[in-house]
N, C-alpha and C positions, 0 to 999 in steps of 0.2 A: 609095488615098485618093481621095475623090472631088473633082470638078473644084473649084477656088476654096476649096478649103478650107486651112487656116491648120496647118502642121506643128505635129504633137501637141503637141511639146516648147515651140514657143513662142507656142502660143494663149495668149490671154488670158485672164486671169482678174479676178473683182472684187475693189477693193480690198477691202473688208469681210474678202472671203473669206481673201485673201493677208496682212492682218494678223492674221485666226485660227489660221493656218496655222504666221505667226510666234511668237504669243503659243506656238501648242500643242507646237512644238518647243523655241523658248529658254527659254523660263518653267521646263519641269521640267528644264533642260539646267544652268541658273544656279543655279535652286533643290539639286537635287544635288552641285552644286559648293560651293554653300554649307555645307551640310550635312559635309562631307568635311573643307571649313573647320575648323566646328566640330567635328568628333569629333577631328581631328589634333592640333587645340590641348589638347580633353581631353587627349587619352591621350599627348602630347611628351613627358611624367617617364617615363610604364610604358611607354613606346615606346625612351626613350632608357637607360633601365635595364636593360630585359630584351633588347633586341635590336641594343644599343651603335651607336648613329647617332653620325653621326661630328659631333665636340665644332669642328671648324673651321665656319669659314662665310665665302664670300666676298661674302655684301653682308651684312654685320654687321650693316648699321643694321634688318632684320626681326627680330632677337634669337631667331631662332628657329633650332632645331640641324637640322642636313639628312637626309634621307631619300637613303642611300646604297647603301640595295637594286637599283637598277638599274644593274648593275656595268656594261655601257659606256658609261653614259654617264661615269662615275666614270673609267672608264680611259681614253675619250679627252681628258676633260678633263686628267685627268693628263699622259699624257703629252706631250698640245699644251702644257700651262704648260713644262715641263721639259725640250721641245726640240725637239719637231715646227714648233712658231712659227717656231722660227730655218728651220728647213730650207725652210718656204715661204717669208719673209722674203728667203733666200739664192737660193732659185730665180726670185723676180720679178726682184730683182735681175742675177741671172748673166742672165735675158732677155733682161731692156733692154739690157745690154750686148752683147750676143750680138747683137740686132736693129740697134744701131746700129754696129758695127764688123766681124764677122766673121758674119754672117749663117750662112755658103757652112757651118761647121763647128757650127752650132747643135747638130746632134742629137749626135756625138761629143762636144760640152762638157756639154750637158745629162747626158748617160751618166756620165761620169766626175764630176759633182757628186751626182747619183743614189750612185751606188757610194761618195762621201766622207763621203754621210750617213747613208748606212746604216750605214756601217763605224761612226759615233760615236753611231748611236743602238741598232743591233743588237747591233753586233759582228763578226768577222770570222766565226764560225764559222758563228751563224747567216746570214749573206749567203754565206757556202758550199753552206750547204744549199738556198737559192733558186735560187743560182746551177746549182747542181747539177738542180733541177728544169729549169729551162732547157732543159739540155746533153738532156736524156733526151726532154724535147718536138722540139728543136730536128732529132734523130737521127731521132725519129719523122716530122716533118712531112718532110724531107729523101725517106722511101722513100714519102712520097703515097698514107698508105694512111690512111683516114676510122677503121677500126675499130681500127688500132693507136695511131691518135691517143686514140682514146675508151678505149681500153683501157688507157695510160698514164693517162689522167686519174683515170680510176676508180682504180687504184693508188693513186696518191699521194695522192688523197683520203683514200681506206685506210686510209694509214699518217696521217694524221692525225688519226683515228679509231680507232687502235688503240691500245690500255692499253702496248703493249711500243716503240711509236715515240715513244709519245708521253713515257716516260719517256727514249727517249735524247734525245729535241728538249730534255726539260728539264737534260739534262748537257751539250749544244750550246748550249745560252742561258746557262752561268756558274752554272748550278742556283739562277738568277732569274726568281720567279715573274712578275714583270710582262715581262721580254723573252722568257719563253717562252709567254705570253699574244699577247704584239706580233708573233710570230712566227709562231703559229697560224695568227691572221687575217689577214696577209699573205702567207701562202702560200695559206690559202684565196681570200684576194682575185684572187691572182697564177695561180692554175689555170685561172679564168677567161678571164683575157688570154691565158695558154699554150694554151689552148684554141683561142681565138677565133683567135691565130695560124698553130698548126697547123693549122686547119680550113681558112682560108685559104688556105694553101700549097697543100693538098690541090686546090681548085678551080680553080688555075692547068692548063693546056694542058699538057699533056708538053712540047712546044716553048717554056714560058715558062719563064726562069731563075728559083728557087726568090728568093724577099725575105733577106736578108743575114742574119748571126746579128747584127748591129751593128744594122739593121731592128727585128730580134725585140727585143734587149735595152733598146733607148730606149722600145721602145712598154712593156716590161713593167714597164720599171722609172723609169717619167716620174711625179716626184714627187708634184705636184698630186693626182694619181686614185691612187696606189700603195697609199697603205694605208687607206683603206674607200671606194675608188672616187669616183663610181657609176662600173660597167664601162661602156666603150666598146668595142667592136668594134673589130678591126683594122683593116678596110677604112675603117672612118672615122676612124679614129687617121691611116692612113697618107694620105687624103686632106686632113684639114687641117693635115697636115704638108707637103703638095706647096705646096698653096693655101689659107694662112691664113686669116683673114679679117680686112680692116683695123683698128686699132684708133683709128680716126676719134672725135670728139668726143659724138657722139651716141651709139654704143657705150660706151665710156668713162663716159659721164652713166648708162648701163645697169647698168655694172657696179659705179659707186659705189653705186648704190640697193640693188641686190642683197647687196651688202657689207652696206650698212647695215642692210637686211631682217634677213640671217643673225644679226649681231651684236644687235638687237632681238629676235630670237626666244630668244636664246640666254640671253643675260638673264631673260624672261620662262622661260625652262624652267628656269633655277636660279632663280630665287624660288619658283616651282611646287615646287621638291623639299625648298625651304627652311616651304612652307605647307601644302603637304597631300601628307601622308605617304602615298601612292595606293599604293607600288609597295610597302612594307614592311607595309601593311596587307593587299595581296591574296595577299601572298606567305602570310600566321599564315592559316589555314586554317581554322582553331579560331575565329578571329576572325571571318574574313568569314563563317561559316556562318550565325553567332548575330547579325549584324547586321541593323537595321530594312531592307526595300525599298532606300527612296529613298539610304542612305549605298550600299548595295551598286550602287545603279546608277551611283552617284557615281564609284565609284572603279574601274567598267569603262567609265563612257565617259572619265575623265580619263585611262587606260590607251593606250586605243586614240589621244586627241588626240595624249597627248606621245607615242607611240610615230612618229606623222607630223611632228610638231615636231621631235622629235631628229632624226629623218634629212632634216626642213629645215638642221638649222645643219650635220650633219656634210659631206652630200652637196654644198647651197651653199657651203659654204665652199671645199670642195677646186675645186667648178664655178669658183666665179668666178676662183680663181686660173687655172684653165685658158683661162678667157675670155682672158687678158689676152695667151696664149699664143695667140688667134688660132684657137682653137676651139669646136665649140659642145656640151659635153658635152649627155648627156638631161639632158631638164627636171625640175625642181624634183619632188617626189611632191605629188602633188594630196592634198587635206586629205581624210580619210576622211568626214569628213562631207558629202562632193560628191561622194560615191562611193555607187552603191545596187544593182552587180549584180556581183557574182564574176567576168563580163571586164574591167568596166573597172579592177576592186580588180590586177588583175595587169598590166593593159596600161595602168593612169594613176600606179601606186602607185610601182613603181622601174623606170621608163622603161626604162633600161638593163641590167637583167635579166632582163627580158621580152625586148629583142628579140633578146641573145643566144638565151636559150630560142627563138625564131621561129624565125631565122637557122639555127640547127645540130639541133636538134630536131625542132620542129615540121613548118616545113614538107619536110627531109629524106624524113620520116616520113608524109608526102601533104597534112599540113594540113586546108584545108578542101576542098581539091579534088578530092579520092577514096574522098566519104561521106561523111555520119554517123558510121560505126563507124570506119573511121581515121581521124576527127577526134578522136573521143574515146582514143582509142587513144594517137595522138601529144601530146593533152593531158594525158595519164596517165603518158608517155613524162615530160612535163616537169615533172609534178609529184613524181614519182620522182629525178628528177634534183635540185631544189630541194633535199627533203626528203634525200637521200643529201650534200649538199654541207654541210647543215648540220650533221650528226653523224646523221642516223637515230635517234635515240632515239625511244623510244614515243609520246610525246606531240606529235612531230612526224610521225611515222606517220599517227597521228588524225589533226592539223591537214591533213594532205596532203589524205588519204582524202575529208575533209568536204567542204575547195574543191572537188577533184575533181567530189563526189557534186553540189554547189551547178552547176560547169558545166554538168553533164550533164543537171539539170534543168532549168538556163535553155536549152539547147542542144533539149533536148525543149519545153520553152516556145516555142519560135522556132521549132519545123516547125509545132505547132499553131496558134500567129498565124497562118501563113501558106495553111492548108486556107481552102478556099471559104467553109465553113460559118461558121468566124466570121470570116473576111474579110466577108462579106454583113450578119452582124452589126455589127461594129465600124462598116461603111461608113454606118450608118441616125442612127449618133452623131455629135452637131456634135464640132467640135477639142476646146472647154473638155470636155466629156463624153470623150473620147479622152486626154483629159491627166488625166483623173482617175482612169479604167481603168488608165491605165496606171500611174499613183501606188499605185492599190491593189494590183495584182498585184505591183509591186515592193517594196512595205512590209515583207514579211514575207520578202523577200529581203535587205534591208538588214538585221531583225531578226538572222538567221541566220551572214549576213557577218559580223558585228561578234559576236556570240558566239564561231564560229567561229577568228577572230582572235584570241580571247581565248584558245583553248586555244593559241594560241602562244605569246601574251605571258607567261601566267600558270601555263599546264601544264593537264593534262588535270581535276586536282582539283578546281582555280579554276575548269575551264570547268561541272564537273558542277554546283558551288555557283550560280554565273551560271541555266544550264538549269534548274537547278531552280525558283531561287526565281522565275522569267519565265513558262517554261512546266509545271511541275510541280504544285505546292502554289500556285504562285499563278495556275493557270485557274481560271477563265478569266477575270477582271476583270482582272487583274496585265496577262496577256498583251494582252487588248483594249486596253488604257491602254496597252503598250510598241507595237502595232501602230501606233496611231491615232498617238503620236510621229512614228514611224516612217515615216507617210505624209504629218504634215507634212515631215519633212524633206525627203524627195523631192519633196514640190511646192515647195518652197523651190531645192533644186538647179535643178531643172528651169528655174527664174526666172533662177538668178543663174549661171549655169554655163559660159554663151555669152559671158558678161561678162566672167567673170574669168579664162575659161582660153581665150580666143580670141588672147592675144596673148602666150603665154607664153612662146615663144623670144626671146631678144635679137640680133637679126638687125647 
């Protein structure tokens, strides 16, 4: 960049411009939301007839019946009213305690309240079979081999993925289908951690004594993060477990707002499921095909919001309890919509699954420091791994495949930035002119992202209906008009980006 010149991202720009910019992103963003409004309110009778949305409600005073198609949100709520609350409730608790009288035995008490809760909200048998994952990681990290570590993991992934384990987990759970739901994804949560443990041990010294199996069991099974995270790493599990961090006045003032945040969002996302039926509408197929534009786009960008809102309150919630515990889990997921390239959708979205992925994968695997072609290779490496964690089904295949293909172009975008030829060019550009290049070239990468994403949320169906009606039948005016969004937003990010995510940790 040339000398005195003003970084791309935070030239300026003219008001004029920057409120066209807002107008041309919120306007059709509000207006489709409106819109989803009204169809949901149409069709609540043929909605609630044909596709039986569930008859409770817990803010009654909207009178309108709830959109129950997004089953976890449905199952954490559940199971949080019904008994998860107590177990955080009982963990702040046994803390404070723990912090003001017996400090020296915290992590043996926290363990055995761990194991008191699970027994009364699993079971024993299923906290058998955990337990038993443990023992099998624990044998492996013990002989310090990186590929029998990985090769256990892969296993037991496996078997949770498999039609014949997965019928004995459901004769392990009491042959109930919500604790062999709850059991699923706490053992997939928990692989994670057994992972991150074993891996660990593994880059210990031969001269260093291996971390205790009492070590491994408090990190895996510490209430807070246990069952939907976000993952932490062990190494940093087991450092602010040496050295907490105070819980001073001003932290504390951190954590009450962050509470309050979660519980504010959380609200707002059950009224959302109570007013526009987004998730049970993209799910009928038949429905979304034959829908106008504007409701269709309605109810893929309210998709992708709540899908960043829900894992604001799930992730927050469990964060801030760990706050108090004197840690500083990863941050919050940044809102998709301040999000406009395929790294930062992986490296801003679940802080904490990215840098596991970094940590044991990635850079393993050379990173970025042995090419090109082993960078893509070891980002290939992790998106295989994702996509395998989550069941592997076909439509997760695709969504892998896509991001994949999204890096790889941005990753080809960034050798050509940086050739002579249009480095010479870019250079003849003032900033505002360089912040606008760079808006355009990213435009149609945010388009892609947020599609993309969609064959996750929705399945490969919903993504083809999305693709089509954007870039198929509706080029090229549909598409110019979803671009032109598209670049306001990013010039929108690029404004307020430094604002709002410069001080995200709570130190």
């Amino acid at each position: 960049m040339a000398s005195g010149k003003m970084p791309v991202d935070t030239a300026r720009l003219p008001r004029i411009e920057m409120l066209l910019y807002l107008m041309g992103f919120c306007g059709p963003a509000f207006y489709s939301i409106y819109v989803v409004y009204r169809l949901s309110k149409e069709m609540e009778s043929t909605l609630f007839e044909d596709l039986e949305l569930d008859h409770s409600s817990f803010l009654p005073f909207l009178g309108r019946k709830k959109d129950i198609a997004d089953f976890e949100w449905v199952f954490w709520q559940t199971h949080f009213r019904e008994g998860l609350v107590f177990c955080f409730i009982g963990h702040v608790l046994v803390s404070r305690l723990m912090s003001m009288f017996v400090s020296k035995y915290r992590r043996e008490v926290y363990l055995a309240y761990s194991f008191l809760c699970l027994y009364f909200v699993l079971g024993w048998k299923p906290l058998g079979v955990l337990l038993a994952h443990c023992m099998v990681f624990y044998a492996a990290a013990l002989l310090r081999s990186v590929l029998l570590c990985w090769g256990v993991g892969i296993f037991i992934v496996a078997t949770l993925n498999s039609s014949l384990f997965k019928v004995l987990k459901f004769t392990l759970s009491g042959e109930d289908e919500s604790t062999y739901y709850l059991l699923l994804f706490t053992a997939a949560m928990s692989i994670l951690r057994q992972l991150s443990f074993s891996l660990e041990v593994c880059k210990l010294r031969k001269d260093q004594k291996a971390y205790s199996l009492i070590d491994f069991l408090s990190y895996n099974f510490y209430i807070p993060l246990f069952f939907n995270g976000p993952v932490i790493t062990y190494n940093t599990f087991h450092e602010y477990t040496r050295h907490p961090i105070p819980l001073d006045k001003t932290r504390l003032g951190h954590i009450v707002w962050s509470m309050c945040r979660v519980a504010i969002w959380a609200v707002i996302t059950e009224a959302a499921y109570h007013l526009l039926y987004f998730c049970e509408l993209e799910q009928q197929i038949s429905i979304l095909e034959n829908l106008p534009l504007m409701e269709v786009t309605g109810i893929g960008y309210l998709h992708v919001q709540f899908f960043h809102v829900k894992y604001m309150v799930l992730y927050g919630f469990s964060s801030t309890i760990a706050m108090l515990d004197g840690m500083e889990p990863p941050m919050f997921p940044r809102c998709v919509s301040a999000l406009y390239s395929f790294t930062a959708m992986w490296r801003y979205f679940d802080n904490g699954l990215h840098t596991f992925l970094v940590r044991y994968i990635y850079i393993p695997l050379g990173g970025s420091h042995k090419g090109t072609v082993r960078q893509l290779l070891a980002s290939a490496a992790c998106f295989g791994m994702v996509c395998y964690w989550h069941g592997g089904q076909y439509y997760l295949i695709t969504w892998a495949l896509l991001n994949w293909a999204g890096i790889v172009v941005e990753s080809i975008g960034a050798i050509v930035a940086k050739t002579a030829m249009v480095q010479h060019y870019t250079s003849q550009l003032s900033s505002p002119n360089q912040r606008r290049l760079k808006a355009l070239c990213n435009a149609p990468i945010l388009a892609f992202l947020i599609l993309f994403n969609l064959v996750f949320l929705g399945g490969t169906s919903a993504g083809y209906v999305y693709f089509d009606k954007f870039f198929i039948s509706g080029f090229p005016f549909t598409t110019a008009k979803l671009l032109a969004s598209m670049y306001c937003s990013v010039q929108l990010t690029l404004t307020f980006e430094k604002v709002l995510y410069s001080k995200r940790k709570i130190k």
